[in-house]
N, C-alpha and C positions, 0 to 999 in steps of 0.2 A: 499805531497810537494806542496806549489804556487806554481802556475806559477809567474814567476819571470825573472826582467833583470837586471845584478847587469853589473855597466861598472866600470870596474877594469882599464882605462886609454888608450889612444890610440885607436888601433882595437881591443882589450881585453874584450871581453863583456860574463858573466856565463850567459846560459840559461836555464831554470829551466822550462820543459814543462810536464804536464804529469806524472811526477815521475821520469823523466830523466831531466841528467842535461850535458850539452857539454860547452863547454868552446872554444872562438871562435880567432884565432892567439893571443898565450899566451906570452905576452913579459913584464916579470916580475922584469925586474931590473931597477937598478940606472941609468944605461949606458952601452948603444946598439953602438958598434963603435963610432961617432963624436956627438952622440947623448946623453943629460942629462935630466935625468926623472926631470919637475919638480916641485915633491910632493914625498914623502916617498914610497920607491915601495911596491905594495901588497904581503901577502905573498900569496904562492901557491894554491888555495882552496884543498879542499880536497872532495870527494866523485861523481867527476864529474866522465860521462860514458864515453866521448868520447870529442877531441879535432878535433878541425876544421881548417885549415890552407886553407888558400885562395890562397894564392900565395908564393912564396920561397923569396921573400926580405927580408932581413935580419930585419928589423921592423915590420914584418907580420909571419918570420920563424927565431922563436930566439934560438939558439939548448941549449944554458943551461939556458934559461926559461921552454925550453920541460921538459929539465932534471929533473925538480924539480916535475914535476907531476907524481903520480902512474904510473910502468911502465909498468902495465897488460892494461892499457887504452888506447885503437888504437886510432888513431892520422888517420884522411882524407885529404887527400893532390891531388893537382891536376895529372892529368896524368901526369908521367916522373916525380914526385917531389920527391918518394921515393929514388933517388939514392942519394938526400942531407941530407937524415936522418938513414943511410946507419950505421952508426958507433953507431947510440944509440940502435940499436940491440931491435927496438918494434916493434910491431901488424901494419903498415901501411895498407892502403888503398887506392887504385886511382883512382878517377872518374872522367871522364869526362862529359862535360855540357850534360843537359837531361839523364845522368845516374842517378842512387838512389840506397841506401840502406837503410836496416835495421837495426839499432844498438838499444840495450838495451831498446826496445820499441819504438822506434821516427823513422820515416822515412825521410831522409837528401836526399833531391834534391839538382843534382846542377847543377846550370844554370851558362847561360855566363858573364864575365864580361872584358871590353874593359881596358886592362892595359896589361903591360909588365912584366912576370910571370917571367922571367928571375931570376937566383939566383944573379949574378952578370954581365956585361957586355958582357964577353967571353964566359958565361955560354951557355950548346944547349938549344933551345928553351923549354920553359914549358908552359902551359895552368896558365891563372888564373880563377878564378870561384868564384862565391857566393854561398851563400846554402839554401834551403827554411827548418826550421826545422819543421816538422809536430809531434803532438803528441797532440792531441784532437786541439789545437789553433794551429795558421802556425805563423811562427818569418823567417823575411827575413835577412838572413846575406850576406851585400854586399860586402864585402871586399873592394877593392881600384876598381875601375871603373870611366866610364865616364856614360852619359846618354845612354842606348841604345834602339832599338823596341821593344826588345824581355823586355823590363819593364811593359807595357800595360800588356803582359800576366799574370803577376805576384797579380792577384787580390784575392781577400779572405784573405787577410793578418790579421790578427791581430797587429801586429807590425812589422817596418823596422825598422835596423839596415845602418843608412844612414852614408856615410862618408862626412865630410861637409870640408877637408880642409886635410893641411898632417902637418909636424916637423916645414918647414923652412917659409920665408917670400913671394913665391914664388909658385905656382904651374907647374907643369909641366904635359902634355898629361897622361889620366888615371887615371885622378881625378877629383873632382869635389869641385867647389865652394860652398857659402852658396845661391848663385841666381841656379846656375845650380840643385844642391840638391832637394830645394824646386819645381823648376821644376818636377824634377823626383818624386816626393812625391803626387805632384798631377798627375801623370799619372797612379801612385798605390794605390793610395787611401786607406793607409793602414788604421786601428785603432787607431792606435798610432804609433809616427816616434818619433827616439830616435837617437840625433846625435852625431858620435862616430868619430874618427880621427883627432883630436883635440886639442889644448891646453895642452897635455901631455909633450913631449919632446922639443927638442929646440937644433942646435947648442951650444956645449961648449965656452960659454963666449959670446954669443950672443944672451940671455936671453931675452934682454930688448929690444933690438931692434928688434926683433923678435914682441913681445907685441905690440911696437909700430907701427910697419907696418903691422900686423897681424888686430887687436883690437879685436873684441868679435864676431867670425865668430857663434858661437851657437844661439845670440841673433839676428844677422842678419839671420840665418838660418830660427828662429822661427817666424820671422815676415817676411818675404817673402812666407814662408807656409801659415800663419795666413789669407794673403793676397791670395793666389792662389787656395790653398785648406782648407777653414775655418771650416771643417768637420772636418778633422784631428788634434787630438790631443797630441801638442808636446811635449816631457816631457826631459827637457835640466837638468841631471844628474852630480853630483859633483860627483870627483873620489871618485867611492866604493859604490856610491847610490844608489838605486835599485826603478825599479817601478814594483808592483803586478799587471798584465793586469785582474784579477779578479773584481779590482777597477776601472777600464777604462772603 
């Protein structure tokens, strides 16, 4: 198997390490609550090991996106997140930041990330987390986060999974911009930075004004890295593209 990184739209990204393949918050449809995919949604892959969830929002933890994947393949979720996957009756998993495991050959670290893991407002508190996926190359999956210290640690990378923006026109705490990103890109120094949370979904009926106040946060992404850390190599992906880090 390449190694491989296919972004299937949003935080959706197949990782193909190794011989092992995880699949990282699989949110496979048309439309997610007030949310409109818009491009033709992926269908499910097929023969991945294990799924990755970062955090329980509902555009990061989408339960019949889950549904659709093999249901012998454990699903890693932050501490406390198993009780919202409770009814799909699979293999979970819960770690906490600086814990790790083993799965299907890859070792999945996961580290901190600065965002509100919450499933919904009222919801008890849950951790979010990123995951470093090891399996001969390292692939950082950040999930929704802000900048934090503990990213200097994160070095040896071969490639980030960078979140450069989110759905709507607006950011809100626990996330990060296309200036803050590239920030964060030169304090890891990965191989390759690949920007993911983005230009997928949109408010229903707010499509265009989204575009318009939004405009092309992937290309500001890449030319503020270009600019901060000119060693790294950015490789801005159209839904479903994949880059082979064998070729990087």
């Amino acid at each position: 198997m390449t190694d491989r990184l296919t972004w299937l739209g949003h935080a959706t990204v197949v990782v193909q390490l190794g011989g092992t393949a995880v699949i990282t918050d699989p949110v496979l449809r048309e439309r997610v609550a007030h949310l409109r995919r818009r491009a033709p949604a992926p269908s499910a892959p097929h023969g991945v090991d294990a799924v990755l969830v970062s955090h329980l929002h509902r555009d990061h933890l989408d339960l019949p996106s889950l549904a659709r994947i093999d249901k012998t393949v454990p699903v890693v979720v932050p501490r406390g997140g198993a009780r919202a996957l409770r009814r799909l009756r699979r293999d979970v998993r819960e770690l906490s930041a600086g814990e790790t495991l083993e799965l299907a050959g890859a070792r999945i670290g996961a580290v901190p990330a600065v965002h509100d893991g919450k499933r919904s407002p009222l919801s008890r508190a849950a951790e979010a987390l990123g995951y470093v996926i090891e399996s001969g190359r390292r692939v950082y999956f950040a999930g929704d986060t802000e900048q934090f210290d503990g990213m200097a640690e994160l070095t040896g990378l071969d490639a980030a999974l960078v979140p450069i923006w989110g759905w709507g026109p607006r950011l809100g705490p626990g996330h990060m911009d296309p200036e803050e990103a590239a920030a964060a890109v030169a304090v890891m120094r990965p191989r390759v930075a690949v920007p993911i949370h983005f230009g997928t979904y949109a408010p229903i009926g707010a499509a265009g004004r989204h575009l318009r106040r939004v405009g092309d946060p992937a290309q500001d992404f890449a030319a503020r890295v270009a600019q901060a850390a000119p060693d790294v190599d950015v490789r801005v992906l159209g839904l479903g593209e994949s880059v082979d880090l064998e070729n990087e």
